[in-house]
N, C-alpha and C positions, 0 to 999 in steps of 0.2 A: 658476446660482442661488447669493446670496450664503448663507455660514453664520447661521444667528440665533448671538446670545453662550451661549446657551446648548447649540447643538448644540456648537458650538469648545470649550465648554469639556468636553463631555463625550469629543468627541473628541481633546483634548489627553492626557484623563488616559487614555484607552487606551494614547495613542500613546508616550507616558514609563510605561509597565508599573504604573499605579496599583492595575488592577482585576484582575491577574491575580498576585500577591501577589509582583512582582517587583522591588519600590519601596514601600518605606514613606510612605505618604503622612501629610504633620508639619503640623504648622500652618503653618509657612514656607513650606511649597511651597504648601500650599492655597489659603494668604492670598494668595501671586504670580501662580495662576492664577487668584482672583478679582479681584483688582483688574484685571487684563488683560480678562477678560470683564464686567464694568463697564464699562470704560474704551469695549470695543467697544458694548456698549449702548445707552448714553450717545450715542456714534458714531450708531447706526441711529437712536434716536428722534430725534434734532436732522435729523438728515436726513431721513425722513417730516414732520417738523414742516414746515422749510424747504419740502418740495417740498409739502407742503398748502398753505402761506403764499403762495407764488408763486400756485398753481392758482384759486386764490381771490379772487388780488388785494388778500391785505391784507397789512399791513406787521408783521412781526412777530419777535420773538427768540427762537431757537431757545436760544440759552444760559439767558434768564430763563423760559420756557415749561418745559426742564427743571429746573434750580431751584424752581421754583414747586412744580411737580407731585412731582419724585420726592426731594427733597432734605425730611429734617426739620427 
């Protein structure tokens, strides 16, 4: 079973000693591992969009579907 972005992201910072006070966590590191866990997000919604869009039979953009939705 795949990770959601949000378990990876939780199990990132375990796994770099975030939560056991062996690693200062900065804005740097925080901001690298969110944009990573976004980036994977991003990933899984366009891909359930896509695989609804196929299942359905309609023609559709998983790029502008996310934009629309999750972009201000």
């Amino acid at each position: 079973m795949k990770q959601t972005a949000v378990e990876w992201l939780i199990d990132q910072m375990f796994k770099q000693g975030y939560f056991d006070g062996n690693k200062p966590l900065t804005y740097t590191n925080l901001d690298h591992l969110q944009q990573q866990a976004k980036e994977m997000e991003k990933e899984q919604i366009q891909n359930a969009y896509d695989t609804g869009e196929y299942d359905c039979g309609c023609n559709g953009d998983s790029e502008q579907y996310y934009n629309k939705t999750f972009k201000k």
